[in-house]
N, C-alpha and C positions, 0 to 999 in steps of 0.2 A: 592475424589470428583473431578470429570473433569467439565469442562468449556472451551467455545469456544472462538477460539482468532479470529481474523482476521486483517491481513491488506488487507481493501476494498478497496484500489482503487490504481490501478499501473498505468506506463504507459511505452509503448513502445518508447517516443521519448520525448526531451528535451524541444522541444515549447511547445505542449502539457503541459509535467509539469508544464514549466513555467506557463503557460496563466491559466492555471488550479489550483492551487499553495491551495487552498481552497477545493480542491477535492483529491488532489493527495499525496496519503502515500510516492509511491517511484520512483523513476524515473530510468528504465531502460533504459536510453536514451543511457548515456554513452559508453555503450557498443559498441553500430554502431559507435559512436567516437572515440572508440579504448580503450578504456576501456575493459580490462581480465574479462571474464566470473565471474573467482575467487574472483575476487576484488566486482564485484558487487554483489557475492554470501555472501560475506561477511557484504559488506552494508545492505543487506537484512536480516540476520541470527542477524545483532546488532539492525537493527529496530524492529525486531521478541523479541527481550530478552526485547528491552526496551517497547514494547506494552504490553508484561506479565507480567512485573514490571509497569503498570501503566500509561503508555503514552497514551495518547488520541489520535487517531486514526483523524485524520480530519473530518470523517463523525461522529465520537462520539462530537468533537470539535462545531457542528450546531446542537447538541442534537439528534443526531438518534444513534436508541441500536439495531432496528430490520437486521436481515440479514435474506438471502433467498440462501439457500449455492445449494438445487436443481430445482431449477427457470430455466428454460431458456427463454432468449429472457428478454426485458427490465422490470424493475423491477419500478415500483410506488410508 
């Protein structure tokens, strides 16, 4: 039996994470600060293992279950 994972909500830059901290699963930011593509590919691949085993997601965190994986454009 399959089931959907997701982590909802990324972000490309580290204020953003910050300021966002309530919204935001991962923070891509490091990268543009010199952070190896690898190393964050890694960060990501261990928040992926720990959201399968059970980690609440931030948007699961303020009680939302619903996703919309072909939605384009903003989501309500």
């Amino acid at each position: 039996m399959g089931s959907e994972m997701c982590i909802r909500d990324r972000s490309t830059n580290s204020q953003l994470a910050e300021n966002k901290k309530g919204w935001i699963d991962f923070d891509a930011g490091p990268i543009v600060e010199g952070e190896s593509i690898d190393d964050a590919a890694k960060r990501l691949l261990q928040l992926v293992i720990e959201v399968a085993n059970g980690k609440e997601t931030q948007t699961e965190k303020r009680g939302y279950r619903s996703i919309s994986i072909f939605k384009d454009g903003v989501v309500l």
